[in-house]
C-alpha positions in Angstrom: 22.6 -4.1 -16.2 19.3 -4.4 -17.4 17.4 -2.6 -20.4 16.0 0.7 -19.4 12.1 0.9 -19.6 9.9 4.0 -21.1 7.7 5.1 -18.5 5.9 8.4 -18.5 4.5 8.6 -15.0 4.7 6.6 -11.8 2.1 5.3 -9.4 3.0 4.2 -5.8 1.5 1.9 -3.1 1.8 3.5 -0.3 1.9 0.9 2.8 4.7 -1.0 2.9 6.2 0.6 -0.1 6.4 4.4 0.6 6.2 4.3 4.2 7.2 1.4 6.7 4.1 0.1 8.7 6.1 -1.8 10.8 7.0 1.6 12.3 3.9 1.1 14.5 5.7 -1.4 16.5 7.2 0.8 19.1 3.9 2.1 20.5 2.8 -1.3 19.9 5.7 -2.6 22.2 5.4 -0.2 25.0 1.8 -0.8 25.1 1.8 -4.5 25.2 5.5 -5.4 26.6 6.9 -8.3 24.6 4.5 -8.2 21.9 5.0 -5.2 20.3 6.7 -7.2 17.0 4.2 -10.2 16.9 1.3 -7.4 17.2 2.3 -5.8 14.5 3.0 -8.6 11.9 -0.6 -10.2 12.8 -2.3 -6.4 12.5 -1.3 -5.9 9.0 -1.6 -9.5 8.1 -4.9 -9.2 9.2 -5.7 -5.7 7.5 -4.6 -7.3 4.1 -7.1 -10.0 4.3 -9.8 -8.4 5.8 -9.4 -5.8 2.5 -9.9 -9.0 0.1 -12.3 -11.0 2.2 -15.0 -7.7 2.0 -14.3 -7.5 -1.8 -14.9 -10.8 -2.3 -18.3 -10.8 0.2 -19.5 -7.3 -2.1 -20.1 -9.4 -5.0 -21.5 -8.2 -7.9 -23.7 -5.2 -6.8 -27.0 -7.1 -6.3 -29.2 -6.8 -3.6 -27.2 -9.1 -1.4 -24.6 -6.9 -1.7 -22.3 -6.5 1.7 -21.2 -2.6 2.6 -17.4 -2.1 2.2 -15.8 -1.1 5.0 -13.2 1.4 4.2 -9.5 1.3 5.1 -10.0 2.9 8.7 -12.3 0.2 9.8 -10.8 -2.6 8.3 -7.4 -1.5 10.4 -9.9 -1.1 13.6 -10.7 -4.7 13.0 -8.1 -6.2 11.9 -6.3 -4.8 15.2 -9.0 -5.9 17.6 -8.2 -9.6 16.2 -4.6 -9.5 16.3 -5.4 -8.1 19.9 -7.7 -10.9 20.7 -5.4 -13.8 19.1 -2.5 -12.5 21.3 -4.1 -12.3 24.5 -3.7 -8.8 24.9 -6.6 -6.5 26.2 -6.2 -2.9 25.7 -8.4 0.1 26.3 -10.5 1.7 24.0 -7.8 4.7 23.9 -4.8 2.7 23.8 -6.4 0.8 20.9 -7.2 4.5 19.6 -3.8 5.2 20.1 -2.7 2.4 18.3 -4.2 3.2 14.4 -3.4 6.7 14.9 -0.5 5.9 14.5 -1.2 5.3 10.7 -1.3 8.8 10.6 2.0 9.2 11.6 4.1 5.8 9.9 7.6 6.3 9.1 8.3 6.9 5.5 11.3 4.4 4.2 14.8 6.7 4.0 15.3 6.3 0.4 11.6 7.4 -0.6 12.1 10.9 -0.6 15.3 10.8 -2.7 13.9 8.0 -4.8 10.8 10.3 -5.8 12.9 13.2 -6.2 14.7 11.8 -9.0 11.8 10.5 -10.8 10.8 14.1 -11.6 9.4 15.4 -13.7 7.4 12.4 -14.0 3.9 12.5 -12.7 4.2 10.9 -9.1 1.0 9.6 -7.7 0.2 7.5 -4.5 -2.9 4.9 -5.4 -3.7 3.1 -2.2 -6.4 1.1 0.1 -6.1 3.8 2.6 -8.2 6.4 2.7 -7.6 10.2 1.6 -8.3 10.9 5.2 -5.7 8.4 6.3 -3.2 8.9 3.8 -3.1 12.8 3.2 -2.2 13.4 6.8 0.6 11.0 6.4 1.9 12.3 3.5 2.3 16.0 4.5 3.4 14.7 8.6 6.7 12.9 5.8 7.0 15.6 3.9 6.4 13.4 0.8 4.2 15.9 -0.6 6.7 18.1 -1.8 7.9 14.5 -4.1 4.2 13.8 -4.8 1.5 14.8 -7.1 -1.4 13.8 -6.3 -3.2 10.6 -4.0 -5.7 8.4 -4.9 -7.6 5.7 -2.9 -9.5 2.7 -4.2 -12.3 4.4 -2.3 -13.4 6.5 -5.6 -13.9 2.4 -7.3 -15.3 1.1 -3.9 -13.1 -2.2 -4.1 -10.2 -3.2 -3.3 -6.4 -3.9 -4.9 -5.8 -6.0 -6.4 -9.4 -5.4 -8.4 -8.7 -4.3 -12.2 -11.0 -1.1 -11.2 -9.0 0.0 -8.9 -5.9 0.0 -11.5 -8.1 1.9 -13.8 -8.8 4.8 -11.7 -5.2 5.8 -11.8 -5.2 5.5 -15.8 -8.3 7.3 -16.4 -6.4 9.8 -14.2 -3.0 9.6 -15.6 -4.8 9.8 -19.3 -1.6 7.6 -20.1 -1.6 4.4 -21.7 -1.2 1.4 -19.1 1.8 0.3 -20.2 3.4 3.9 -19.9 2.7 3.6 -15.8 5.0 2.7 -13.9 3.2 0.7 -10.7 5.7 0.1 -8.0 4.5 -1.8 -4.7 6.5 -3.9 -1.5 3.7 -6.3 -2.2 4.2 -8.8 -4.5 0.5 -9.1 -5.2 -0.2 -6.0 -5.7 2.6 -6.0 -8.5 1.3 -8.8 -9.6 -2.6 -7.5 -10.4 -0.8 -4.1 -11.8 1.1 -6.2 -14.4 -2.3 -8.1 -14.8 -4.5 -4.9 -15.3 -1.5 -3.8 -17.6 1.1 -1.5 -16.1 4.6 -2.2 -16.2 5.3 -3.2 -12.7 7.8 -3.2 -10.3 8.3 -4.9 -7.0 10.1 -3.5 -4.1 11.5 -7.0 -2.8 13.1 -6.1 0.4 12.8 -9.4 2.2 14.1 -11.6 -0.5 10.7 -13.5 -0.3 9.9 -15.8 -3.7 7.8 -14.8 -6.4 3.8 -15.6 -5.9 2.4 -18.0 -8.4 -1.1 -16.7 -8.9 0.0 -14.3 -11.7 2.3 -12.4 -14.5 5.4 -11.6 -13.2 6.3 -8.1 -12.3 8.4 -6.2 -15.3 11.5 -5.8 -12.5 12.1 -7.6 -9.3 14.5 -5.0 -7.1 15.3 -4.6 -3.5 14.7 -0.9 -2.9 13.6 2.1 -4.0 16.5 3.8 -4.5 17.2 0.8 -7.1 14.2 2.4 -9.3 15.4 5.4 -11.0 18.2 3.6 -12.7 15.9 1.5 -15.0 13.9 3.9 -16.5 14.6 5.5 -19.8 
């Protein structure tokens, strides 16, 4: 077994780590018949780069500088292109339909355990989404009662994997990076948390390789129920 690590709080993506986007697929299925699965994996694929493509196009804060759309229209976008590239034409309320049900993803069925027996720990959510998205969600799973507190990488106007957005949850934490656990589904987002300095861990639950781009994550495990275990 491996060697415990000293952590003093924990900080947790939130899509695809605490609650299973993929749960969208249903609606997506019964609104486009035989697509529902394809939909879904092109949406979020989609969403991810849309989020690095307009931090990239912000720059550096010059004049030139490109709005950021938050996390809300990004996910508007990034479904009217999956949409588009499938061939399927929806209505303006179906499509509504379709990212409300952000608001209502499935959280994974070992979360709530899993943050339960981190306590007392500090248990914070830091996330793309925004606090409109992502409070909803968190009270509709009943994650709150296992939570502390959310933050969104709206309050640095970037997004993950930027270094600023890393920070926020330090400066909030008041604990030395190191002392943080960061635990995220995506292996990039690990990756930059390891980067910016936070012991990281990555929820593997595909078995996919490790990405190159990067310092590996402090532990590699397949769910969360597999995270209380290492930690001192």
């Amino acid at each position: 077994m491996p060697a415990t690590l000293a952590i003093d709080a924990l900080v947790f993506d939130a899509y695809g780590t605490l609650f299973d986007v993929h749960s969208v697929t249903a609606a997506a299925e019964r609104l486009a018949p035989g697509r529902g699965a394809a939909l879904s994996q092109l949406w979020r694929t989609k969403q991810l780069e849309y989020t690095w493509l307009s931090s990239l196009m912000a720059g550096d804060g010059g004049a030139a500088r490109a709005p950021r759309p938050d996390f809300a229209a990004v996910t508007a976008q990034a479904l009217d292109y999956a949409l588009a590239a499938l061939g399927v034409d929806l209505a303006a309320a179906q499509r509504a339909e379709l990212r409300g049900a952000y608001l209502t993803l499935t959280a994974f069925p070992d979360a709530a355990a899993a943050l339960s027996a981190l306590a007392p720990r500090p248990r914070w959510i830091l996330s793309n989404g925004t606090l409109a998205m992502l409070e909803p969600l968190v009270r509709h799973t009943g994650l709150d009662r296992h939570l502390d507190g959310v933050l969104s990488v709206d309050a640095a106007d970037v997004y993950k994997p930027s270094p600023r957005v890393y920070r926020l949850a330090a400066d909030r934490l008041r604990v030395p990076p190191a002392r943080i656990g960061f635990v995220s589904s995506n292996g990039w987002d690990a990756i930059g948390a390891k980067a910016f300095g936070f012991t990281a861990f990555w929820i593997n639950r595909g078995g996919a390789p490790v990405d190159r781009h990067g310092p590996l994550p402090d532990r590699i495990i397949a769910t969360l129920a597999d995270l209380p275990p290492l930690l001192a």
